[in-house]
Z-matrix of the N, CA and C atoms (Angstrom, degrees):
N
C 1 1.439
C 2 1.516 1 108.40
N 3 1.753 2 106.12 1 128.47
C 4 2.105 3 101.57 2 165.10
C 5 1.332 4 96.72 3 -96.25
N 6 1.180 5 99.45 4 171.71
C 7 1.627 6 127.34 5 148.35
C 8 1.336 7 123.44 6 -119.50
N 9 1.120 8 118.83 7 111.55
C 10 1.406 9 112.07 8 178.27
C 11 1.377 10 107.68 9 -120.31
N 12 1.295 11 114.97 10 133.20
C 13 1.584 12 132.37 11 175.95
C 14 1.219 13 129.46 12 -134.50
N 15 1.188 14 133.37 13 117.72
C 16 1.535 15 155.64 14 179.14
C 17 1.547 16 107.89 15 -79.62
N 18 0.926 17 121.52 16 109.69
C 19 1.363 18 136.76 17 -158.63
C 20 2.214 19 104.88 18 -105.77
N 21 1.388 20 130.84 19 85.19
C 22 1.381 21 100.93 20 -162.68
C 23 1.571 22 90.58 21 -85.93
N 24 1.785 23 97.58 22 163.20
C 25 1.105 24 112.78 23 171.52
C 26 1.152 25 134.83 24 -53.88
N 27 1.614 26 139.20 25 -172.73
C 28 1.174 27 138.96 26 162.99
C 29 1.626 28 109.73 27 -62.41
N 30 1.506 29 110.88 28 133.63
C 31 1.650 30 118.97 29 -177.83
C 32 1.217 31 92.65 30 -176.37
N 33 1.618 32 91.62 31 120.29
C 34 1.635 33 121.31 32 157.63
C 35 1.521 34 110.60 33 -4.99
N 36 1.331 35 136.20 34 122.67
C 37 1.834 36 123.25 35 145.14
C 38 1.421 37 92.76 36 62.88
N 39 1.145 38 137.20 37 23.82
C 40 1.621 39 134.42 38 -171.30
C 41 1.520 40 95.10 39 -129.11
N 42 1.570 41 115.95 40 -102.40
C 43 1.094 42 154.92 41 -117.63
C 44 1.553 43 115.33 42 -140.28
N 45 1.135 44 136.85 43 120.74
C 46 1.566 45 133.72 44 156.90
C 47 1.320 46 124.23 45 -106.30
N 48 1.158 47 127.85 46 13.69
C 49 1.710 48 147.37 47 148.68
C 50 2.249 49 67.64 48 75.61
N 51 1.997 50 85.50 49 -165.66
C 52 1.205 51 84.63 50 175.77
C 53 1.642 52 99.39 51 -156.76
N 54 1.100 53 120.01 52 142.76
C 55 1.937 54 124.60 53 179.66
C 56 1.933 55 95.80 54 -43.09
N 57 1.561 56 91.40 55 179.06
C 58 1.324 57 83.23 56 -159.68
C 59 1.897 58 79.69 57 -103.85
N 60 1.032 59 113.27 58 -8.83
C 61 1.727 60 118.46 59 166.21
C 62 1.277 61 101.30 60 -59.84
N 63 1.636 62 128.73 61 -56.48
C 64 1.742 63 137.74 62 -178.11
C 65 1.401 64 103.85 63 -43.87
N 66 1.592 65 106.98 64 -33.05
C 67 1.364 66 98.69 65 -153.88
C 68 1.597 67 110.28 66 -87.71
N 69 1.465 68 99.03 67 -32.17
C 70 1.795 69 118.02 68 172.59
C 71 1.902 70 106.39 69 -59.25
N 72 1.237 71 108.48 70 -28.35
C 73 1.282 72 111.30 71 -174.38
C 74 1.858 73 117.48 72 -77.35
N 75 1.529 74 75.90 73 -36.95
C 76 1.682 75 75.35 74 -177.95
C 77 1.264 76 103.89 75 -86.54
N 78 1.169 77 154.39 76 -21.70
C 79 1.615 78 155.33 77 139.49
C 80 1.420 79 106.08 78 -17.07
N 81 1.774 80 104.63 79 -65.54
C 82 1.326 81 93.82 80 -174.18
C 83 1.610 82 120.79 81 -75.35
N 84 1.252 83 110.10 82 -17.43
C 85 1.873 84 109.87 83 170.22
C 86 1.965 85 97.60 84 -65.55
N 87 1.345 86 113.25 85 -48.44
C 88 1.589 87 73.27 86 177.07
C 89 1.209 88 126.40 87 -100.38
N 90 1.345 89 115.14 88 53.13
C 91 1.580 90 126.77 89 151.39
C 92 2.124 91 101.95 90 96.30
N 93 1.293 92 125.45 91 -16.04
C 94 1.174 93 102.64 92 172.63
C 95 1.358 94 151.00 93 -62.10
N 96 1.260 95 127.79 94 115.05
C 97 1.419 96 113.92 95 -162.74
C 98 1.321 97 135.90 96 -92.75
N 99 1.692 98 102.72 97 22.52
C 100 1.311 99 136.94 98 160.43
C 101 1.022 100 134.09 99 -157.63
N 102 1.118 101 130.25 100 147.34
C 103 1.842 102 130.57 101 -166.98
C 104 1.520 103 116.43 102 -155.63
N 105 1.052 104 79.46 103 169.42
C 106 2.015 105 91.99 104 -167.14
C 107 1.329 106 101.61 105 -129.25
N 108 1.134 107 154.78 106 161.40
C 109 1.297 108 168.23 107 108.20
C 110 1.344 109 142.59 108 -86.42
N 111 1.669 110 107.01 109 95.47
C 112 1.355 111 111.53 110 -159.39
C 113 1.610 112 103.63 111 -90.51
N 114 1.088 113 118.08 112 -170.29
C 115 1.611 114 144.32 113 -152.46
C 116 1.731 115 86.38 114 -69.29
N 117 1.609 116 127.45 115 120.54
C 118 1.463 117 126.10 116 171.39
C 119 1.758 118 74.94 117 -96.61
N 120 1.571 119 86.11 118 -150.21
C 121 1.413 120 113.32 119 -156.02
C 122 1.100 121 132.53 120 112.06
N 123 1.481 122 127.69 121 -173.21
C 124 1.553 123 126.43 122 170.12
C 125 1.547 124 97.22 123 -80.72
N 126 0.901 125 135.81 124 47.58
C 127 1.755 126 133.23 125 166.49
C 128 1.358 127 98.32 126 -145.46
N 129 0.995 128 130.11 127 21.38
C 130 2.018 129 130.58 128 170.44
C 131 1.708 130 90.08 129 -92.22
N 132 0.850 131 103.53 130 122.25
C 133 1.524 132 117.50 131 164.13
C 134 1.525 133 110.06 132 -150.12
N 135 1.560 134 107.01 133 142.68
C 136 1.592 135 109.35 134 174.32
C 137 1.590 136 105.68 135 -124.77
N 138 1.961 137 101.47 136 116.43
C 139 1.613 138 86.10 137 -169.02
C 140 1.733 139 74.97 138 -117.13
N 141 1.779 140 106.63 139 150.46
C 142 1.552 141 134.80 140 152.23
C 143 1.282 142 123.96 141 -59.52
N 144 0.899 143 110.64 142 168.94
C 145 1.713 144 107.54 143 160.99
C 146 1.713 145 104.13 144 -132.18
N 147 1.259 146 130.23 145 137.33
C 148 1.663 147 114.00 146 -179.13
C 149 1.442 148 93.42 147 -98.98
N 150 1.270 149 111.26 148 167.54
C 151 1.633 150 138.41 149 164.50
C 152 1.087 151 112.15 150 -16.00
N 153 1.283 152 111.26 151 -34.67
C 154 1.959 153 111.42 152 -166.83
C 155 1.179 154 107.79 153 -109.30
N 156 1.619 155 111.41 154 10.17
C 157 1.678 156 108.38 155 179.83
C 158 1.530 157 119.73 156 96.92
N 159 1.709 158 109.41 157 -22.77
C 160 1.361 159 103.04 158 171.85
C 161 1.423 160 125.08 159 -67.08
N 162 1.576 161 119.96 160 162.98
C 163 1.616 162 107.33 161 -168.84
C 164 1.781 163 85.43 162 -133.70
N 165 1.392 164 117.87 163 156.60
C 166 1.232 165 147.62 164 -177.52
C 167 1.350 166 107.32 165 -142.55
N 168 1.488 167 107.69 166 135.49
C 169 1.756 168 115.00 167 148.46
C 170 1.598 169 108.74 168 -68.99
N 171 1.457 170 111.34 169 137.56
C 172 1.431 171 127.74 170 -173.69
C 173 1.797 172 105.18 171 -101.86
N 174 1.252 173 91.79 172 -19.94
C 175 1.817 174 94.54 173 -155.44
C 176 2.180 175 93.47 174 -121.53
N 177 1.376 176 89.48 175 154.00
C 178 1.573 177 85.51 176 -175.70
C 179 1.608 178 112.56 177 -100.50
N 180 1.313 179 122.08 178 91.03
C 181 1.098 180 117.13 179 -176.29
C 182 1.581 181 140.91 180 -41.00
N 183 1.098 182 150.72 181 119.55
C 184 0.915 183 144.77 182 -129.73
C 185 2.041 184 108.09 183 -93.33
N 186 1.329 185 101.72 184 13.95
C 187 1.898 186 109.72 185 -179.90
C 188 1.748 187 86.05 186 -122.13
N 189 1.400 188 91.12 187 79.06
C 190 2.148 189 104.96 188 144.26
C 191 1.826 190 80.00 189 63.30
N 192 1.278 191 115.62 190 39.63
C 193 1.467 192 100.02 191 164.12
C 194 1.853 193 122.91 192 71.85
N 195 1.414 194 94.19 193 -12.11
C 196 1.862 195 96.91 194 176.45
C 197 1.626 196 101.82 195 -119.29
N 198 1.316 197 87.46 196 175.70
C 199 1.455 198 111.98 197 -158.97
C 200 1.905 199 91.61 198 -85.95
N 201 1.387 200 98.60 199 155.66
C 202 1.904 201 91.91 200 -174.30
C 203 1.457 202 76.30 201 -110.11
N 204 1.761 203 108.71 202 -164.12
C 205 1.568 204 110.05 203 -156.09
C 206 2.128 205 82.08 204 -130.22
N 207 0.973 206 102.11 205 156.90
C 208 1.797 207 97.70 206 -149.04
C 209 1.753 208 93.38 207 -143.78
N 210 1.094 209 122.01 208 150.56
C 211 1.438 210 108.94 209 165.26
C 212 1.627 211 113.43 210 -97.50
N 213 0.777 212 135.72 211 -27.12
C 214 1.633 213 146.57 212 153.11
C 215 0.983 214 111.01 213 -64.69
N 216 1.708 215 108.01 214 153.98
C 217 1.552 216 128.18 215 139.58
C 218 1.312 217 110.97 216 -154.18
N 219 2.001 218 113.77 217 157.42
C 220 1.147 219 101.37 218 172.26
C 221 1.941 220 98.57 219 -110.89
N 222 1.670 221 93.79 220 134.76
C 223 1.247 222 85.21 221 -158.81
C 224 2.018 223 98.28 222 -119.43
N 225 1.163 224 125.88 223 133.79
C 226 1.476 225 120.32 224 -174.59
C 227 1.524 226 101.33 225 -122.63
N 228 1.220 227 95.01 226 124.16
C 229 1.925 228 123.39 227 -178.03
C 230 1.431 229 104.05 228 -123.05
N 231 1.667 230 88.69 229 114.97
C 232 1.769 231 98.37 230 149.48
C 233 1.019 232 148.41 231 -117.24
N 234 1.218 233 152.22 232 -166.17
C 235 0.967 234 133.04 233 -166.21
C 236 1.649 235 98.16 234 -152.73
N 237 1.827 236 112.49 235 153.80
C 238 1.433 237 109.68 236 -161.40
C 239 1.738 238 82.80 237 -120.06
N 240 1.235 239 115.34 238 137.86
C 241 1.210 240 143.43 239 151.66
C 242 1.646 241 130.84 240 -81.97
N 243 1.464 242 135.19 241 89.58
C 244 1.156 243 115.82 242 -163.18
C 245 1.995 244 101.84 243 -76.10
């Protein structure tokens, strides 16, 4: 099992980002017994993909609400087996 969590930054009536202690904590409330912590910022975005292939941002990024343009991603694809 992962956990992956998108953490947004500090923003007004939005958002209170979280220490990077907050962040170890809430890892360990949902049970992981190791973690990594990559690059937050206004470039943390978590986009879905729905059923039909379309993709959405889920999370409100913390640059004016849009997504910035990044040369990375970490991206996890699965695949369904009937």
């Amino acid at each position: 099992r992962a956990w992956l969590a998108v953490i947004d930054g500090r923003q007004a009536g939005v958002s209170m980002g979280m220490t990077l202690r907050q962040s170890a904590e809430l890892m360990r409330a949902l049970g992981a017994t190791r973690a990594l912590n990559l690059d937050g910022g206004g470039s943390s975005a978590l986009v879905l993909a729905t059923a039909s292939g379309q993709t959405r941002v889920v999370n409100r990024p913390s640059d004016n609400g849009t997504e910035r343009a990044v040369a990375n991603a970490l991206a996890v694809l699965g695949t369904c087996r009937p």
